[in-house]
C-alpha positions as CSV (number, residue, x, y, z in Angstrom):
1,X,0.0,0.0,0.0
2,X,1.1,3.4,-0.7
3,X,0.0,6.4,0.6
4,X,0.5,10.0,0.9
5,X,-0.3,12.4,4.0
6,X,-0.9,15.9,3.0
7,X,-1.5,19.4,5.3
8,X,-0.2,22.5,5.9
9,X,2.8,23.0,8.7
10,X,1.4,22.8,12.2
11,X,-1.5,20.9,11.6
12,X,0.0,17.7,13.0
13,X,1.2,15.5,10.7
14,X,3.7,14.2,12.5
15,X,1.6,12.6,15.3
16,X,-0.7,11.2,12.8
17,X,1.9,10.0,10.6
18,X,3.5,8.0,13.3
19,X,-0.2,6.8,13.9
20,X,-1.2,5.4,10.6
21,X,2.4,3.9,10.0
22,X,2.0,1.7,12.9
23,X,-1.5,0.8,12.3
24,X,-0.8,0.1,8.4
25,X,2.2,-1.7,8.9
26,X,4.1,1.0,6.5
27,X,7.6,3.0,5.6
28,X,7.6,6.3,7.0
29,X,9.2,8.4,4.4
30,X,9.5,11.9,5.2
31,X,11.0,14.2,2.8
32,X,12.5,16.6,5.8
33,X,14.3,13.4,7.1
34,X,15.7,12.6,3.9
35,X,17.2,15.8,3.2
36,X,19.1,15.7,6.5
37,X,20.6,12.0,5.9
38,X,21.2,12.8,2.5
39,X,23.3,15.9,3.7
40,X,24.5,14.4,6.8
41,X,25.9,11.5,4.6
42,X,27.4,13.7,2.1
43,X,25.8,11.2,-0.7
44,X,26.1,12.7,-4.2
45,X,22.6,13.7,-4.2
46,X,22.5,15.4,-0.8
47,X,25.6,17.5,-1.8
48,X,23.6,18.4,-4.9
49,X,20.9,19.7,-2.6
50,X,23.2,21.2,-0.3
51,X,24.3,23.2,-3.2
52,X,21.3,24.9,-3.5
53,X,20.0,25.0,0.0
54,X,23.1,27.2,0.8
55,X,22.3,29.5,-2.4
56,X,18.9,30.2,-0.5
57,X,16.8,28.3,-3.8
58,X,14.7,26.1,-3.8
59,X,16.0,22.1,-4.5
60,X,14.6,21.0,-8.0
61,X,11.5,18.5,-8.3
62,X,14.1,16.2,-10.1
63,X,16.8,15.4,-7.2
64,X,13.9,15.8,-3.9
65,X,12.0,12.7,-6.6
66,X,15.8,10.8,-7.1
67,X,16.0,10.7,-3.0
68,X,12.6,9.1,-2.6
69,X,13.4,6.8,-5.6
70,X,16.3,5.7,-3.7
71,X,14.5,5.1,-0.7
72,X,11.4,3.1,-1.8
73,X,13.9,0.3,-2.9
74,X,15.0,-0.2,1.0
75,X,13.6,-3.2,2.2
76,X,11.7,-1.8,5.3
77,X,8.9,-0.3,1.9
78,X,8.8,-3.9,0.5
79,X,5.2,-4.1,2.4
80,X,4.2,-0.2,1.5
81,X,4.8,3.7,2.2
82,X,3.7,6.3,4.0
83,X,4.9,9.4,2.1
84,X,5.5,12.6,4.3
85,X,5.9,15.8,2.9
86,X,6.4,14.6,-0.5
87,X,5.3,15.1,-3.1
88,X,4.5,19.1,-2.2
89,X,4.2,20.4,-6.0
90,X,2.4,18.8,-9.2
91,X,5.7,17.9,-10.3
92,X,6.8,16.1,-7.9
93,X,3.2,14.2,-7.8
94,X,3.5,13.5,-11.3
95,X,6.7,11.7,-10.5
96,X,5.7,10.1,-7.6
97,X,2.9,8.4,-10.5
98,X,5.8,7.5,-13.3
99,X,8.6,6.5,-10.3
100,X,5.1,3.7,-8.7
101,X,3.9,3.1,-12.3
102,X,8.0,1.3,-13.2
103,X,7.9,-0.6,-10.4
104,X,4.1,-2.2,-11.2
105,X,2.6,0.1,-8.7
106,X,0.2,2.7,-8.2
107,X,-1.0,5.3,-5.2
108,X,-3.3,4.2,-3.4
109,X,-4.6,7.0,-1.7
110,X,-4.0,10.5,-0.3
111,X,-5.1,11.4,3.3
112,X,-5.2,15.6,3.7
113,X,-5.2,16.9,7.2
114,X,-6.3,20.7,7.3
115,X,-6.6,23.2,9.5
116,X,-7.7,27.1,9.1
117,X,-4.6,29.7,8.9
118,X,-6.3,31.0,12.2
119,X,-5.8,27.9,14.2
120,X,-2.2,27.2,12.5
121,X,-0.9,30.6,13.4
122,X,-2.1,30.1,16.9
123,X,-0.7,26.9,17.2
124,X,2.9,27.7,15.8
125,X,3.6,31.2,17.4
126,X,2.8,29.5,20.7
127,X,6.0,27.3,20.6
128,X,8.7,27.8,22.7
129,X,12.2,25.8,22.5
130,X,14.2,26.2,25.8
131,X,17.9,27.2,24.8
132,X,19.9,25.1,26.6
133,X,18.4,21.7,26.9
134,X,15.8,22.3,23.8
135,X,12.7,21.2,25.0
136,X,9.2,22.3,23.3
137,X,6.6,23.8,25.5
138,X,3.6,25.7,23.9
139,X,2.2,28.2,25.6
140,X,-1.5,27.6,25.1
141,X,-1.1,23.5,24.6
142,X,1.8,22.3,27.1
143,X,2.9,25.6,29.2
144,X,6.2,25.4,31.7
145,X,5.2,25.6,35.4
146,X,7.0,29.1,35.6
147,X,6.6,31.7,32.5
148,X,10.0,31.8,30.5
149,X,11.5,28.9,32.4
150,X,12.1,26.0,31.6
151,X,10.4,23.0,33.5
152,X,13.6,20.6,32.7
153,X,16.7,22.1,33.1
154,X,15.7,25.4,34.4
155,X,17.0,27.5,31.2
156,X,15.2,30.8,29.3
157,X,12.7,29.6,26.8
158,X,12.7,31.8,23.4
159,X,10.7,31.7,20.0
160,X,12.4,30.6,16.7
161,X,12.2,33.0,14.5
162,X,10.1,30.8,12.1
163,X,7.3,30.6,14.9
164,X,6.5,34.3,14.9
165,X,3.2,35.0,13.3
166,X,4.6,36.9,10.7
167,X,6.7,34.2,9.4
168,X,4.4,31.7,10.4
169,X,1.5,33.5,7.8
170,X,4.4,33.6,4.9
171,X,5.2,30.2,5.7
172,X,1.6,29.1,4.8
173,X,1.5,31.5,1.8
174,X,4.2,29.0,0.1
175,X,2.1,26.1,1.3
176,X,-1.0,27.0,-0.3
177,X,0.3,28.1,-3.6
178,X,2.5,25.1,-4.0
179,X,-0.2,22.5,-2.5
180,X,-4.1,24.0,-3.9
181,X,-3.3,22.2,-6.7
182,X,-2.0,19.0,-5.6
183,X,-4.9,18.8,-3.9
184,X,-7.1,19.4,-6.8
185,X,-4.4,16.5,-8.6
186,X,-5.5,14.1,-6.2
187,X,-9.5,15.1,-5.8
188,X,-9.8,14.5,-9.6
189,X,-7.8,11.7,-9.5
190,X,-10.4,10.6,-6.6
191,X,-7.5,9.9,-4.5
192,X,-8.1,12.3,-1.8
193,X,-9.9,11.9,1.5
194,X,-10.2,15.3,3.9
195,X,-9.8,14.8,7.7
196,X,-10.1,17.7,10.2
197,X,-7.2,18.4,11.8
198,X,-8.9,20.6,14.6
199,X,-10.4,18.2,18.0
200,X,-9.1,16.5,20.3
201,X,-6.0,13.9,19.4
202,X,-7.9,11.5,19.9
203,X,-10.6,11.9,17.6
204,X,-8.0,13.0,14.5
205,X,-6.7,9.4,14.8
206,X,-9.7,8.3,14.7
207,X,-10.8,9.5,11.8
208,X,-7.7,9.7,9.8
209,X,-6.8,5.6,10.2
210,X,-10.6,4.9,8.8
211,X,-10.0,7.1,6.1
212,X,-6.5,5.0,5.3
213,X,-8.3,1.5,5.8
214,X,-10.8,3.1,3.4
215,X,-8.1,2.2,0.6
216,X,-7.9,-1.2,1.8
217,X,-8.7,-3.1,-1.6
């Protein structure tokens, strides 16, 4: 089975992605963690994207498809992927279609988690990172005992620059205009099923691991 888990940043993907890969017996392939080990590994195509990366630009469709390529043929995918944060433009969906389609595959489905801008801003400009041990808090979600302080280790907790609302909304600009029609792709395509990323944890999970057994054939 191979599926792909769509929605904007905050929304949760990663909780729900750990979720259905346990339930469905899948690969978890995220695109973010494949960068890094490509990099980290100093592979000839994570030097290619480093290349880029470091101009500021964006990494072409062409090497971000060549890394999943090379990924899906590890054995841990020989049963089926989750895909995570891939593919984010049309290109990279079309690819995703030829790279299956060699292999006697196809997609199986797409699962889109969304949330309003409203509730994603909220959610991401309430994170705070303490700066000496690095532990999250959120200051709505999962305060610290004492304002500024971290619960752990005692150190001052600060905002990343990309959790202030400002870059936060810019940060979902470059979402939406990359991924409205991706999600048009796959509604066509009759691929896509919409869960609502706003409830309780418990109720997302829920509803996002009967939308994947939905695909089940």
């Amino acid at each position: 089975m191979f599926l792909v888990l769509l929605g904007p940043p905050g929304v949760g993907k990663g909780t729900q992605a750990e979720r259905i890969q346990k339930e469905m017996k899948l690969a978890h392939v995220a695109s973010g963690d494949l960068f890094r080990e490509n990099m980290s590994n100093e592979t000839e195509l994570g030097v290619l994207a480093k290349t880029y990366i470091d101009k500021g630009d964006l990494v072409p469709d062409e090497v971000t498809i060549a890394m999943v390529k090379d990924r899906i043929q590890r054995p841990d995918c020989a049963h089926g992927v989750l895909f995570d944060g891939f593919p984010r433009t049309l290109p990279q969906a079309e690819g995703l279609d030829k790279m299956l389609a060699d292999d006697g595959y196809r997609l199986d489905g797409v699962l889109y988690l969304y949330a309003s801008d409203e509730v994603l801003v909220k959610r991401l400009s309430g994170r705070r990172i303490c700066r000496n041990c690095q532990t999250p808090y959120h200051i709505v979600f999962n305060p610290p005992a004492k304002q500024g302080v971290c619960d752990v280790c005692g150190g001052e907790l600060y905002q990343r620059d990309d959790d202030k609302p400002e870059t936060v909304l810019a940060r979902l600009q470059v979402y939406h205009n990359q991924t409205a029609p991706l999600i048009d792709y796959y509604r066509q395509a009759g691929l896509l099923k919409e869960v609502d990323g706003v409830g309780d944890m418990e109720t997302i999970s829920a509803a996002i691991i009967e939308a994947a057994h939905s695909f089940v054939k």
